[in-house]
N, C-alpha and C positions, 0 to 999 in steps of 0.2 A: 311486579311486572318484569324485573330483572330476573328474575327468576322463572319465572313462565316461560319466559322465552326463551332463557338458555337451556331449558328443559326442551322446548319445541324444537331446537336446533339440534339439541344430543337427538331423538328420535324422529328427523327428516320431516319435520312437520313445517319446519323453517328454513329460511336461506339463512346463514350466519351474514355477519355484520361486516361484508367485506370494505376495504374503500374504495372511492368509486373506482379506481383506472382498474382493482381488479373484475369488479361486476362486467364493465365492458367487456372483458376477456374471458371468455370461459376456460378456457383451457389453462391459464394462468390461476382463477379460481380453483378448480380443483388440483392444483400444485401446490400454491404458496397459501392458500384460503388457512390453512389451519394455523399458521404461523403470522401472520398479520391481519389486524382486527381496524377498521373504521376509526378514527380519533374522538370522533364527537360518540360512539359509544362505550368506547374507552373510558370516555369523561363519566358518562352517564352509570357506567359499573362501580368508578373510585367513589363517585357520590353517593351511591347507594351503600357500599361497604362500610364508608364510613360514616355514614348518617345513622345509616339501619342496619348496622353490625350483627346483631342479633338475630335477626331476620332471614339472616344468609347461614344463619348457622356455624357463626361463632359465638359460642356463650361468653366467653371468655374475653370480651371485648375487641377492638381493633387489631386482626392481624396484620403487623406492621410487615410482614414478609410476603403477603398477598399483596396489600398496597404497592409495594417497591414494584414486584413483576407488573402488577398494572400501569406502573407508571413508565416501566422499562417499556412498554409496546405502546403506549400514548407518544411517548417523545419520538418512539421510531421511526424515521422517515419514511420508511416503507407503509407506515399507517395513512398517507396521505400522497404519497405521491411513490412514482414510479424511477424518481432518482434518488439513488439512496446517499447523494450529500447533499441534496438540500434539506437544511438544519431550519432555514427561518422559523418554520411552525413552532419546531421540535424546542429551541430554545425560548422562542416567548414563554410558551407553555411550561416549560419546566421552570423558569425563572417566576412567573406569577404562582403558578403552586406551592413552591420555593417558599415566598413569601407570604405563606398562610402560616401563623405561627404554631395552630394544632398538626397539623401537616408538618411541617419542615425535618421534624425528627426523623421522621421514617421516609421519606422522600429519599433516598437515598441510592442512584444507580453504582453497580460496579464502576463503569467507566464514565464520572458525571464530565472528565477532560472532555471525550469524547464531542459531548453536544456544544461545549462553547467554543474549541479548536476548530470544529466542522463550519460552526455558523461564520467564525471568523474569519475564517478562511474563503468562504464563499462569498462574504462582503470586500475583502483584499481583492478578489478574482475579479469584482462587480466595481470596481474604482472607489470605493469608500473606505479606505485603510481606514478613516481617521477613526469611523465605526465600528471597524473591527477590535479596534483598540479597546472602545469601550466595553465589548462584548468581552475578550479577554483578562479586563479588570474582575469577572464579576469569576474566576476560575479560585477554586478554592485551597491551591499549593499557590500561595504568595511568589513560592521563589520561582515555581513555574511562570507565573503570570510577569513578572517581572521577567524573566530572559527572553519572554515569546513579545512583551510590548518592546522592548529594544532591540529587536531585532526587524520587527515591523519599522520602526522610526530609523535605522540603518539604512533599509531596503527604500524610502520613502525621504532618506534625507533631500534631493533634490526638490521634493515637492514640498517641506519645511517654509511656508513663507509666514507673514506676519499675522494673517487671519488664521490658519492653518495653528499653530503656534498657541494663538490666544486660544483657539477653542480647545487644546489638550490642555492646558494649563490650568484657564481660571474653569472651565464648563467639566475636565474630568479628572482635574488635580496632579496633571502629569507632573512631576517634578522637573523644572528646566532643566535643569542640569543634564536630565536624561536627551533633551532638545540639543543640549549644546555638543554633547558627548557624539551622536549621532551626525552633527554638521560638520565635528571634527576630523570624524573619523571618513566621510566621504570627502572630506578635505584632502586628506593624505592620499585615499584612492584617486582621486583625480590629480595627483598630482602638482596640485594646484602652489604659486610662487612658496616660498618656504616663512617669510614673512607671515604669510594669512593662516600656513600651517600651525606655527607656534601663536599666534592669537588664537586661534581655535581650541589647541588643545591647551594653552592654559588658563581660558574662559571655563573647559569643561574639567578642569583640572585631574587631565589624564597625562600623568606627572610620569610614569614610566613609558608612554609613547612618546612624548616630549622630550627625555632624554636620547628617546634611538635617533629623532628627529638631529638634534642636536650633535649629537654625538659622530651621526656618520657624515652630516649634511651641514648643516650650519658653522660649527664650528672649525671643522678643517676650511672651509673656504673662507670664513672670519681670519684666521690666523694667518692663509696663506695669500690674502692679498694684502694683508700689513697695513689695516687704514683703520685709522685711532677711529673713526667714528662708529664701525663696525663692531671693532676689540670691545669696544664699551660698553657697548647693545647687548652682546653675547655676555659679557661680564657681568649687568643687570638682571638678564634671564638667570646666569646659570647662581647666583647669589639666592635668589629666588625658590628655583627650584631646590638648593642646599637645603632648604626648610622643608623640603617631604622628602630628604633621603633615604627616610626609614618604609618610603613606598616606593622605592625603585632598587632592583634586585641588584641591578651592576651599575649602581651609580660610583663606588671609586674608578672602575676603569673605563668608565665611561665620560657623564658632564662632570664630575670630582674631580678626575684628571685636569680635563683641559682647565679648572677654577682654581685646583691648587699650583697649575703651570704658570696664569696669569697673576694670583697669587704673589706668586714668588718672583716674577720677574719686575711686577710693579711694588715690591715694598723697596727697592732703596737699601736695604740690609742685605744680602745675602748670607741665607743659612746654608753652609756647606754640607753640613749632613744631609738637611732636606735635596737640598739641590743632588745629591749623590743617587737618595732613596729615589727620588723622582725619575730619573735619569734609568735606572734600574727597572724601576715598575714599566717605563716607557718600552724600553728596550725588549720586555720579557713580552707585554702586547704585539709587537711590530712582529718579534718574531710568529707569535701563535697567528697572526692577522695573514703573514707573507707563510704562512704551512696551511689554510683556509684557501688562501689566493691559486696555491698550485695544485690544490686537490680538487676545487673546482672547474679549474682549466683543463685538469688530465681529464674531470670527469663529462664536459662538455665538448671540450675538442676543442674550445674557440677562446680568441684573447680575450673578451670583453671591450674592444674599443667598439666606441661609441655609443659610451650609455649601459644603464645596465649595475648590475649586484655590483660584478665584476670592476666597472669603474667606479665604482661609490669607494669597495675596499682598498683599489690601488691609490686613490686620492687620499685616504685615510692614510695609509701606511706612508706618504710622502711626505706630508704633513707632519707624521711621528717621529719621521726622520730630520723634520724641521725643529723639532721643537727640540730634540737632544743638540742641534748644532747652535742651534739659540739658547741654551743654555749654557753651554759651553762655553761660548761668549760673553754671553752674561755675565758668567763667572768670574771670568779672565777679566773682563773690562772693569769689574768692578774690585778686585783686589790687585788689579792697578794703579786705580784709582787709591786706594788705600795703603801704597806702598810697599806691597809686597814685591819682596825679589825677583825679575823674572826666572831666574832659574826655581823658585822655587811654584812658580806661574805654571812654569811647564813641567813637572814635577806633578802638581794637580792634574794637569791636559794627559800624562800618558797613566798615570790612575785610573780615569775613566774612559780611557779607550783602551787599557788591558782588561778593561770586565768588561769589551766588547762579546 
């Protein structure tokens, strides 16, 4: 029959198999007629091919390189409808053939991204992230499918709630983490108290955002309002995060600083050399911090009061400058304590302010 006809069509004896929105249209018929073919007889050609291969005039069993083109214009949107990204059809249909296991081998489009990126995207558009999700699970680059579901759950963190949540996890195996990574990270975009910032991100244990957190935010206002309840908190985090330094690219000059500053000023001994190296690593930061600070301002025009890169950095570099005067004392107070000479007190004091 498939064959009768498709012979009746090559010699004008027939209409070809258009779908309907082209039939309606004549003049779009004979433009696009020859390029997009009806779905349901699409369907009706793959089954014949491969049912009755022989029949059609391959001896030689299943052309898997026919099958492919047929299925390339079955899934095509243009086979059913007159918007070419709606995907719905396109992807049920290629996922249920998908899963025919004589089929599956040869099923295979150039671009199979194409129909699950297109349908997902059209569910996103339509308020069903949570299904598009599912749809992009079934894409067959893993690593694709993993960047394109987190960045969905990025885009949708504020809609993350507790029903939301359970149906990615336990109904399509989201990994939380992936949940939490996303809450964290809209955390930081909004802004949101610095507290809830660092539960966030070290629930999702994103241990290199956590340290910039820390590092430009946290810690300098820990150290510079001097209140043991705080010191302690920041001292617990950053002890903590010590344990992934090996996933954080600038963790010496970054939380390692401020952990070996605290360190050092609560063991009671002071090691002079450390306290020297310290002091040095400090100083070499502040300066590359205050050469960032003025190239910034040449390149904006403006000081940064009130908030901003600009006062995140200068509060940082105040702070830097606290920590070498507090050391300093440190120092002094404690190998007074111990008897040391003063002249030999000050002796140390202008050491470390001639390697200013």
């Amino acid at each position: 029959a498939i064959i009768s006809y498709t012979n009746a069509v090559s010699n004008g004896f027939a209409t070809p198999a258009f779908p309907p929105y082209i039939v309606k249209d004549l003049k779009l018929s004979s433009r696009e007629g020859a390029s997009h073919v009806d779905t349901i007889y699409g369907l009706l050609r793959l089954y014949s091919h491969y049912t009755h291969s022989t029949t059609i005039g391959n001896m030689g069993g299943v052309d898997e390189r026919y099958v492919g083109g047929i299925l390339g214009r079955v899934v095509n949107p243009h086979s059913y409808s007159s918007y070419p990204l709606n995907y719905h059809l396109s992807w049920h249909l290629y996922t249920i053939l998908k899963s025919i296991p004589d089929l599956n081998a040869m099923l295979d489009l150039k671009t199979p991204e194409l129909v699950h990126t297109g349908y997902a995207f059209q569910l996103e558009c339509a308020g069903l992230w949570e299904w598009s999700i599912y749809v992009l699970l079934h894409l067959p680059d893993t690593s694709k499918s993993v960047k394109m579901v987190k960045e969905i759950l990025n885009r949708h963190a504020p809609d993350l709630n507790e029903k939301s949540t359970e149906f990615l996890v336990k109904k399509l195996g989201i990994p939380e983490v992936w949940i939490l990574e996303a809450k964290a990270i809209y955390s930081v975009y909004i802004m949101e108290p610095y507290q809830k910032q660092q539960v966030n991100l070290r629930a999702a244990g994103l241990w290199s955002q956590l340290n910039t957190l820390v590092t430009k935010y946290v810690a300098p206002l820990c150290i510079s309002r001097r209140m043991e309840k705080d010191v302690k908190a920041l001292l617990e985090t950053l002890l903590e995060m010590e344990k992934y330094s090996h996933l954080i690219s600038d963790w010496k000059t970054g939380g390692g600083l401020y952990l070996k500053y605290l360190q050092v000023i609560r063991s009671g001994t002071p090691d002079k050399k450390a306290i020297f190296e310290l002091i040095d690593t400090v100083k070499s930061i502040r300066i590359n911090l205050e050469k960032r600070i003025r190239d910034n301002r040449a390149q904006r025009g403006v000081l940064g009061v009130g908030g901003g890169p600009l006062f995140d950095e200068s509060l940082r570099r105040v702070v830097l400058s606290d920590i070498i005067v507090s050391l300093i004392e440190y120092l002094y107070s404690q190998e007074e304590k111990q008897g040391v000479p003063a002249d030999q007190r000050r002796q140390t004091m202008y050491e470390i302010l001639a390697k200013r």
